[in-house]
N, CA, C and O atoms as CSV, one atom per row, in Angstrom:
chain,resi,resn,atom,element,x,y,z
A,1,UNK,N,N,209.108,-97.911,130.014
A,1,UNK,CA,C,208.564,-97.634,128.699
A,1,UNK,C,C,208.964,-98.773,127.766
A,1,UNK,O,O,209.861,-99.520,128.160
A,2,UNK,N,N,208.340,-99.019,126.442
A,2,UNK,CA,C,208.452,-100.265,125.508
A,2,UNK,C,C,208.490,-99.539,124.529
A,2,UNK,O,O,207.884,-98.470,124.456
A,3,UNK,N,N,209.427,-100.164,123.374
A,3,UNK,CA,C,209.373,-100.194,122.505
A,3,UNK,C,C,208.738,-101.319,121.568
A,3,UNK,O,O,208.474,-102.463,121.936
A,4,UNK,N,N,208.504,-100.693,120.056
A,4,UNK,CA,C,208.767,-102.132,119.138
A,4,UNK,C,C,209.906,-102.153,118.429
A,4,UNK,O,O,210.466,-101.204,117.881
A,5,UNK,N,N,210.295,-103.546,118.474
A,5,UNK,CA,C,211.216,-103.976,117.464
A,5,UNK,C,C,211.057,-105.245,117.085
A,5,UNK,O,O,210.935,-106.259,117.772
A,6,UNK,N,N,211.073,-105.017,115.316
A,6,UNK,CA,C,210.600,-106.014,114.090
A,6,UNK,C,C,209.472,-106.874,114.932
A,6,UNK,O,O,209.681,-108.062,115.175
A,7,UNK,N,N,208.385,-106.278,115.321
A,7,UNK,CA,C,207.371,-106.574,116.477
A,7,UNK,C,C,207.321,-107.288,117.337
A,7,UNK,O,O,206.412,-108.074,117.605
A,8,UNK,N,N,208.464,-107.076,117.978
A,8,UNK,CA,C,208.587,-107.778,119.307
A,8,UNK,C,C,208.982,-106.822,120.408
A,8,UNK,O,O,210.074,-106.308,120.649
A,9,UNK,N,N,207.638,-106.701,121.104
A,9,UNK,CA,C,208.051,-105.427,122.476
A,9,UNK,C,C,208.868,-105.551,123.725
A,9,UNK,O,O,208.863,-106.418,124.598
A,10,UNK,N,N,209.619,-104.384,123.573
A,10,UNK,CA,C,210.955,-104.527,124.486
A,10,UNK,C,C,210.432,-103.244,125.169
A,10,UNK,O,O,209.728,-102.312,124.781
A,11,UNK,N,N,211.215,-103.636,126.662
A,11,UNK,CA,C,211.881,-102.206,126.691
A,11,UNK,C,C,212.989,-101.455,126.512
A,11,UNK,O,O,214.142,-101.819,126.284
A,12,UNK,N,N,212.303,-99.823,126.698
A,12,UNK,CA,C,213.513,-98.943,126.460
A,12,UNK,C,C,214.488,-98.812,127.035
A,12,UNK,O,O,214.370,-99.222,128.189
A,13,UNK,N,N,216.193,-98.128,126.631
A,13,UNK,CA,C,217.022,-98.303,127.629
A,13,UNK,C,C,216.900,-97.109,128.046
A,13,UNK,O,O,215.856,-96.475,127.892
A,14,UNK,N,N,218.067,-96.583,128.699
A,14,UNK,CA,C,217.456,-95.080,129.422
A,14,UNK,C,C,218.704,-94.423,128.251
A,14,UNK,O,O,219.096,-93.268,128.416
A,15,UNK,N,N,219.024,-94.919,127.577
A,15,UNK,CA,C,218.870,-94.127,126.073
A,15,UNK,C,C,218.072,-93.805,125.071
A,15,UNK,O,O,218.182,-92.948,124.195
A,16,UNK,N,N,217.091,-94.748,125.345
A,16,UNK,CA,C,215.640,-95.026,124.173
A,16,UNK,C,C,215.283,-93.958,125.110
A,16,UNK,O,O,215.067,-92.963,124.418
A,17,UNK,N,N,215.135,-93.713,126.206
A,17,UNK,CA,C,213.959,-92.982,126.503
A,17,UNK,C,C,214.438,-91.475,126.731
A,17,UNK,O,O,213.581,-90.595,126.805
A,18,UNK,N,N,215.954,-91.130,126.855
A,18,UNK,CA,C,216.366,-89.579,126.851
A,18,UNK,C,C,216.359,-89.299,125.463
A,18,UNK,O,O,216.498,-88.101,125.216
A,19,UNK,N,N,216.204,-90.252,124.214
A,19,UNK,CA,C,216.380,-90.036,122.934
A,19,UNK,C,C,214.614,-89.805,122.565
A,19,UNK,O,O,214.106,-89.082,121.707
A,20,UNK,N,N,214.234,-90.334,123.149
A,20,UNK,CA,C,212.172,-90.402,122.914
A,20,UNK,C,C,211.937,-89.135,123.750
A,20,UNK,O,O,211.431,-88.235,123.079
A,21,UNK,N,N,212.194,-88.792,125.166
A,21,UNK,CA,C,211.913,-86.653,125.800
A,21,UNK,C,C,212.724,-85.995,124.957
A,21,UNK,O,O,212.397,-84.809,124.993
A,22,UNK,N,N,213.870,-86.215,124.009
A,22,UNK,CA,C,214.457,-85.082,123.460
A,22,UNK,C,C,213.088,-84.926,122.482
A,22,UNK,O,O,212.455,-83.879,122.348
A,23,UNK,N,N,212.869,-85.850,122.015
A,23,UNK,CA,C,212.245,-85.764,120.327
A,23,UNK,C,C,210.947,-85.423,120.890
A,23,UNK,O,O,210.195,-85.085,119.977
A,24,UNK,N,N,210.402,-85.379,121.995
A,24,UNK,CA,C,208.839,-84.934,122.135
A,24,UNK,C,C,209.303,-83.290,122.414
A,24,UNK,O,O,208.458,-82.455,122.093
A,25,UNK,N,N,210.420,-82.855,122.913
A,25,UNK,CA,C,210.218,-81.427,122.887
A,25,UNK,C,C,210.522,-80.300,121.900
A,25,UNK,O,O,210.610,-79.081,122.052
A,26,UNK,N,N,210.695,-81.334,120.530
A,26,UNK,CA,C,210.676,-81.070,118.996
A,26,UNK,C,C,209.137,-80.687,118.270
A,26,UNK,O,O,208.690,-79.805,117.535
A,27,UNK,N,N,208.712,-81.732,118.852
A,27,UNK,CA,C,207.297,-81.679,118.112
A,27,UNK,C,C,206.725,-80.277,117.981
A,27,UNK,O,O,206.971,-79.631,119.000
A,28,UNK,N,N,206.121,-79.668,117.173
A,28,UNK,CA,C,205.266,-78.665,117.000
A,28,UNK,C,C,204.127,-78.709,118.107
A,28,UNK,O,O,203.821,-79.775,118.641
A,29,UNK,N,N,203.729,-77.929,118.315
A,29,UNK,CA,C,202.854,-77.716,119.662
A,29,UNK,C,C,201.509,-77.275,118.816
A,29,UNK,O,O,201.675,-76.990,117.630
A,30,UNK,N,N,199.981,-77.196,119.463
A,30,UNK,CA,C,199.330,-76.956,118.478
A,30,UNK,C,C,198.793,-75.323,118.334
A,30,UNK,O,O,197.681,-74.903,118.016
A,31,UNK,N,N,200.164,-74.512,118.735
A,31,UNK,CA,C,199.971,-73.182,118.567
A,31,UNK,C,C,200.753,-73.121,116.951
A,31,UNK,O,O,200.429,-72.460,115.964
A,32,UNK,N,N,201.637,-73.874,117.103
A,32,UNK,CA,C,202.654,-74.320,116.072
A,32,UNK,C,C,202.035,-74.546,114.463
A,32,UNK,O,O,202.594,-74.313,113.392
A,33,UNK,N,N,200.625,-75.109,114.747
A,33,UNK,CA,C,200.470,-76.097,113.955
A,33,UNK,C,C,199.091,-74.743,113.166
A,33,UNK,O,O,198.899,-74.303,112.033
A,34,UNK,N,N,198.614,-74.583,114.155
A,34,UNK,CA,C,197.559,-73.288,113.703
A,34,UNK,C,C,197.640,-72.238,113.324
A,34,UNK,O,O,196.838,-71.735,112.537
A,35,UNK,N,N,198.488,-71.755,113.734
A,35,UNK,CA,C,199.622,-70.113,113.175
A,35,UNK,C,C,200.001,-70.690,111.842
A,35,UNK,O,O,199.799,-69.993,110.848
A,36,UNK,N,N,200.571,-71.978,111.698
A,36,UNK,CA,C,201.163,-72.378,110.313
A,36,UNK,C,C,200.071,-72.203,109.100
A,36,UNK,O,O,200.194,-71.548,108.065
A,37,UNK,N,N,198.838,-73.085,109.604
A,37,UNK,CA,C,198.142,-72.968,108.846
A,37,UNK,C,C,197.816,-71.844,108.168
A,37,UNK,O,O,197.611,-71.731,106.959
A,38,UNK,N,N,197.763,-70.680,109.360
A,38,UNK,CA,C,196.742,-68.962,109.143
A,38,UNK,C,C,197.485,-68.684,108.592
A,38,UNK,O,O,196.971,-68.010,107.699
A,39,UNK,N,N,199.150,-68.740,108.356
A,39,UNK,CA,C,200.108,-68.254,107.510
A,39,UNK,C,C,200.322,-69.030,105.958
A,39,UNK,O,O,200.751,-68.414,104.982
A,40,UNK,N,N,200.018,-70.194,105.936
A,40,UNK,CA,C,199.392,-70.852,103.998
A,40,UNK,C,C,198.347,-70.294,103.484
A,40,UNK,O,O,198.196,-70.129,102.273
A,41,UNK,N,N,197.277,-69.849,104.641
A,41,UNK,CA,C,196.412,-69.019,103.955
A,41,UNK,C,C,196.746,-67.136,103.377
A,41,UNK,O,O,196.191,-66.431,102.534
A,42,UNK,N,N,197.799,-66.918,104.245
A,42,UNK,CA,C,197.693,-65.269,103.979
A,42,UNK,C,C,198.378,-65.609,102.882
A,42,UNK,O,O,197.816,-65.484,101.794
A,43,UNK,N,N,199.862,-66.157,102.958
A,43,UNK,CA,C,200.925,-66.401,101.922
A,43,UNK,C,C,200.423,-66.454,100.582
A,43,UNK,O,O,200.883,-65.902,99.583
A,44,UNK,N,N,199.136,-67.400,100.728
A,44,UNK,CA,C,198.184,-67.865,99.240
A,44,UNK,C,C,197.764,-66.593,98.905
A,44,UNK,O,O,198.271,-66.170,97.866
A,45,UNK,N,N,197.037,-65.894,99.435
A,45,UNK,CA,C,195.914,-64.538,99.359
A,45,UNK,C,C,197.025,-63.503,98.943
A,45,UNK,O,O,196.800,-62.756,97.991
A,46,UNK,N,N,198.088,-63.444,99.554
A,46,UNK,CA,C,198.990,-62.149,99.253
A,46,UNK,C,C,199.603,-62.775,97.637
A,46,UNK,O,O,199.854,-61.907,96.801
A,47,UNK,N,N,199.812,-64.152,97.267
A,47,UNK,CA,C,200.476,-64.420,96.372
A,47,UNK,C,C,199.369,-64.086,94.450
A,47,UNK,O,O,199.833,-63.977,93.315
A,48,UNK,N,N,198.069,-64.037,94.875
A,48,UNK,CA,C,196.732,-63.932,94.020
A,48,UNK,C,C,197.099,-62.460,94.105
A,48,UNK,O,O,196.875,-61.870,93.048
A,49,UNK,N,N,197.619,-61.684,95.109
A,49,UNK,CA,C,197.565,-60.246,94.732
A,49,UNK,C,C,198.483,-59.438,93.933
A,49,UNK,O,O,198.284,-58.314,93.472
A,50,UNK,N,N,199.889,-60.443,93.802
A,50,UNK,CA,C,201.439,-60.058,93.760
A,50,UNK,C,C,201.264,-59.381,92.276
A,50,UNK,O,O,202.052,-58.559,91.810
A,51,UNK,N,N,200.073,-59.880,91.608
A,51,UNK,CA,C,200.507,-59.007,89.867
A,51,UNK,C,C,199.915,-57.476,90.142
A,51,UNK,O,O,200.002,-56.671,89.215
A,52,UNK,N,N,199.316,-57.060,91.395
A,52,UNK,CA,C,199.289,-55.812,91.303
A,52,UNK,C,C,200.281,-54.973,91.363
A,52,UNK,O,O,200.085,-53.790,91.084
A,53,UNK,N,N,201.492,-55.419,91.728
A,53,UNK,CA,C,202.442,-54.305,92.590
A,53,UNK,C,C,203.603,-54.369,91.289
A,53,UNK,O,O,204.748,-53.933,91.402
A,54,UNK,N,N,203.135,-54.905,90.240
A,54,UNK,CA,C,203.772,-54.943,88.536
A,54,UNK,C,C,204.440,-53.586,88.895
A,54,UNK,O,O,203.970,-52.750,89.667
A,55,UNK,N,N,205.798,-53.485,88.105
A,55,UNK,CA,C,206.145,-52.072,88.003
A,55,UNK,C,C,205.465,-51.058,86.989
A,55,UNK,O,O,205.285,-49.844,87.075
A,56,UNK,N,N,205.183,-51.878,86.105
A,56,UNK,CA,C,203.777,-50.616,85.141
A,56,UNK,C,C,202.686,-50.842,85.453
A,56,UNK,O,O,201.889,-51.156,84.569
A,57,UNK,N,N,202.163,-50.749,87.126
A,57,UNK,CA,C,200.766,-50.951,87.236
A,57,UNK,C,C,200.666,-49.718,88.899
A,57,UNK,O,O,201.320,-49.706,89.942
A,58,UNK,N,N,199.498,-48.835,88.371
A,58,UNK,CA,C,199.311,-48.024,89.620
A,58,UNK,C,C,198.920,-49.186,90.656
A,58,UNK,O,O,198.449,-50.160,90.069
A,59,UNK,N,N,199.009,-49.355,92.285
A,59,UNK,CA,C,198.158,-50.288,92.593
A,59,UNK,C,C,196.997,-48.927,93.971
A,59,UNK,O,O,197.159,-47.898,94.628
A,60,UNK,N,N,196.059,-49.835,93.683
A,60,UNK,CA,C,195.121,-48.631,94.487
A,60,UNK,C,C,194.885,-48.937,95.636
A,60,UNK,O,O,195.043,-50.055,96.125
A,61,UNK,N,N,194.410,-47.790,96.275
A,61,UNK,CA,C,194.805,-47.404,97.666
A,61,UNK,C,C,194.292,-49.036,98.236
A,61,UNK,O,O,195.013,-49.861,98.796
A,62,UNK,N,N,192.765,-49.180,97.874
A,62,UNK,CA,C,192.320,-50.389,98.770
A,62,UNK,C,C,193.134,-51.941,98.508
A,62,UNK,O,O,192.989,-52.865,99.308
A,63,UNK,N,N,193.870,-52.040,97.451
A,63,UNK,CA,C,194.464,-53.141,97.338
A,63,UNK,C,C,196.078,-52.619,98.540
A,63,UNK,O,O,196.613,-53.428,99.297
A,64,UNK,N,N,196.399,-51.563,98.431
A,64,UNK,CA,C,197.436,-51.237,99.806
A,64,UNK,C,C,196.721,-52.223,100.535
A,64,UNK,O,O,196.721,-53.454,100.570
A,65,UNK,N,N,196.145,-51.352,101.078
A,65,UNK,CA,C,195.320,-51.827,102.310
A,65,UNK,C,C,194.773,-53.206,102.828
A,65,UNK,O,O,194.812,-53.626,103.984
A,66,UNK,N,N,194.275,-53.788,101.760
A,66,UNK,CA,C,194.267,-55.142,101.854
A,66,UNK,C,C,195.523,-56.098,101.839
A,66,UNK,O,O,195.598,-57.093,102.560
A,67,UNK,N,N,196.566,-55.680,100.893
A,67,UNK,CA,C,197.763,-56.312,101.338
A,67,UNK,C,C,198.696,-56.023,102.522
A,67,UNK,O,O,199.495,-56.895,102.861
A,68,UNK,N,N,198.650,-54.996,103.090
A,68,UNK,CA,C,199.308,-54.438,104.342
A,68,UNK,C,C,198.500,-55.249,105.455
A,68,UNK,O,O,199.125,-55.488,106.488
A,69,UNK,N,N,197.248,-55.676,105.370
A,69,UNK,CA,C,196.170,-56.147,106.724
A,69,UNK,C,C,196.442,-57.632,106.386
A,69,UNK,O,O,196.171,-58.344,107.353
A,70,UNK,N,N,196.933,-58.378,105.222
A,70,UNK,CA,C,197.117,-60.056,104.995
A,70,UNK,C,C,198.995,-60.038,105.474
A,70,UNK,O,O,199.473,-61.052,105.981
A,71,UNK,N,N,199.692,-59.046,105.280
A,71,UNK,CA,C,201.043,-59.263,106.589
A,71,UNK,C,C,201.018,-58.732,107.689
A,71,UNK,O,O,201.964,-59.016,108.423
A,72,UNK,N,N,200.126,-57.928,108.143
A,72,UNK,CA,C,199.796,-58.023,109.547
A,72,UNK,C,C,199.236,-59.051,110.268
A,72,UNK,O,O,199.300,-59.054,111.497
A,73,UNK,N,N,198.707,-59.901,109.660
A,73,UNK,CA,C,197.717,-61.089,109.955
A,73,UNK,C,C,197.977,-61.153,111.262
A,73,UNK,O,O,197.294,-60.752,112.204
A,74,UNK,N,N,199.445,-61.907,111.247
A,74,UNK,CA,C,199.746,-62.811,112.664
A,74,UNK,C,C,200.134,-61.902,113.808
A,74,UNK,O,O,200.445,-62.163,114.970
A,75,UNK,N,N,200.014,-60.635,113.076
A,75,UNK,CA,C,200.451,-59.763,114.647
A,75,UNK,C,C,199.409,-59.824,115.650
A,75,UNK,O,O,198.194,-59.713,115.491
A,76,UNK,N,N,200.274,-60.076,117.029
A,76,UNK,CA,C,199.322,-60.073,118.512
A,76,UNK,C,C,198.643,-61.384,118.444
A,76,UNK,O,O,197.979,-61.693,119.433
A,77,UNK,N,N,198.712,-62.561,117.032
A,77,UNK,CA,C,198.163,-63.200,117.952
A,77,UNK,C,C,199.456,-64.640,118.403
A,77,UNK,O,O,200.342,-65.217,117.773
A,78,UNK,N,N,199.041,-64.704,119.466
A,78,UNK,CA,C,199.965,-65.669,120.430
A,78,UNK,C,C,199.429,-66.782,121.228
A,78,UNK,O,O,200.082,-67.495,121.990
A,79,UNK,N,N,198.344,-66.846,121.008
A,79,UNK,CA,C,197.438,-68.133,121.415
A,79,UNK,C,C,196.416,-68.664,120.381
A,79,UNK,O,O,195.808,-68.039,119.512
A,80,UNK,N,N,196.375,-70.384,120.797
A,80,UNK,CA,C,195.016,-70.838,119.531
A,80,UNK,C,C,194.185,-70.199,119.508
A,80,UNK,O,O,193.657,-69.896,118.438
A,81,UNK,N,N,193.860,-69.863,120.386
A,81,UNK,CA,C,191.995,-69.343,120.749
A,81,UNK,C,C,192.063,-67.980,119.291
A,81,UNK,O,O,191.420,-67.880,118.246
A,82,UNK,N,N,193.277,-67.042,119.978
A,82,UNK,CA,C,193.346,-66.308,119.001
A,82,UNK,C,C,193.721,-65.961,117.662
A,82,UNK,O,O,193.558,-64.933,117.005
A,83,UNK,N,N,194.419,-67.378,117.344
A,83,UNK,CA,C,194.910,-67.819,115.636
A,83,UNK,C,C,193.342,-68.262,115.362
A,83,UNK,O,O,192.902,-67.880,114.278
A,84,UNK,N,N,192.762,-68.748,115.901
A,84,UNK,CA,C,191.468,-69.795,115.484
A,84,UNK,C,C,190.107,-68.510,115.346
A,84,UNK,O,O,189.261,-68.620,114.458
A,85,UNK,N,N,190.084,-67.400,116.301
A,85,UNK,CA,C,189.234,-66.631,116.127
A,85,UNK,C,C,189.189,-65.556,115.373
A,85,UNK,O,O,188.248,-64.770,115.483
A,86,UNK,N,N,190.868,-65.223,113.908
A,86,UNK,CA,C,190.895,-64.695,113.006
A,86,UNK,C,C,189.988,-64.632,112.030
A,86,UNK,O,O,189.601,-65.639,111.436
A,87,UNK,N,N,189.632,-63.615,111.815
A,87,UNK,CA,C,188.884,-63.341,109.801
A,87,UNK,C,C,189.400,-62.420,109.669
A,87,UNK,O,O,189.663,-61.455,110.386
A,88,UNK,N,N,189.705,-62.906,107.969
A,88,UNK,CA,C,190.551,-62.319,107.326
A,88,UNK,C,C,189.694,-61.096,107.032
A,88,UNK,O,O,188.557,-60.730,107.329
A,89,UNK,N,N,190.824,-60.567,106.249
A,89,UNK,CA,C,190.167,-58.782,105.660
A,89,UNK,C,C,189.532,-59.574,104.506
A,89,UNK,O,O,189.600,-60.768,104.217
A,90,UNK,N,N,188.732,-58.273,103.790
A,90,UNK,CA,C,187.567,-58.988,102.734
A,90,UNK,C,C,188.477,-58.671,101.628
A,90,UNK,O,O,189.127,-57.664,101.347
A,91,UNK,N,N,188.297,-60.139,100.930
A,91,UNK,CA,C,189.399,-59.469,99.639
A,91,UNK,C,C,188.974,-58.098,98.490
A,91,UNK,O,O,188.037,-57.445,98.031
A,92,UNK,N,N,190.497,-58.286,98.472
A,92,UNK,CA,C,189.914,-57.030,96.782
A,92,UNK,C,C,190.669,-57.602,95.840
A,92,UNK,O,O,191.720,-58.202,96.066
A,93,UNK,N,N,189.917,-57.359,94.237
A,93,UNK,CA,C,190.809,-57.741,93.207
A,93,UNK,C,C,191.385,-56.822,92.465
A,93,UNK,O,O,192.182,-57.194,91.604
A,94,UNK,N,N,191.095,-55.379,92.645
A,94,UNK,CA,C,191.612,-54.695,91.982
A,94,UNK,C,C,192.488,-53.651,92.608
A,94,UNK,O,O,193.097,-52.850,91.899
């Protein structure tokens, strides 16, 4: 394997390169990367809802419901296919 340095390609020692497999089994994977995403989106959607649950405010049944189904989001799913083939619940504003 090669490195660069100040652009001149070398190779690695077999420290460069147990230090380069540690750091690839760091990386986010792209189950990692898609779950993250579906979770900026609920986080956002639940955060537009947060002035309902005011302590001087009834909140109604369907806003429950819609906020209970945006933290369930990620339950069961455990593969892209199935982070990627989510839709969300339909919002409510009131």
């Amino acid at each position: 394997m090669k490195k660069m340095v100040n652009g001149v390609l070398m190779d690695m020692t077999a420290k460069d390169i147990a230090q380069y497999n540690e750091d690839q089994k760091n990386l986010p994977t792209e189950f990692d990367i898609v779950i993250g995403y579906l979770r900026d989106k609920r986080n956002s959607l639940l955060a537009k809802t947060d002035w309902t649950s005011s302590s001087d405010l009834t909140m109604s049944n369907a806003m429950k419901t819609y906020r209970q189904q945006l933290r369930d989001a990620t339950k069961g799913l455990d593969t892209v296919e199935k982070v990627q083939a989510y839709e969300f619940p339909t919002e409510v504003t009131k």
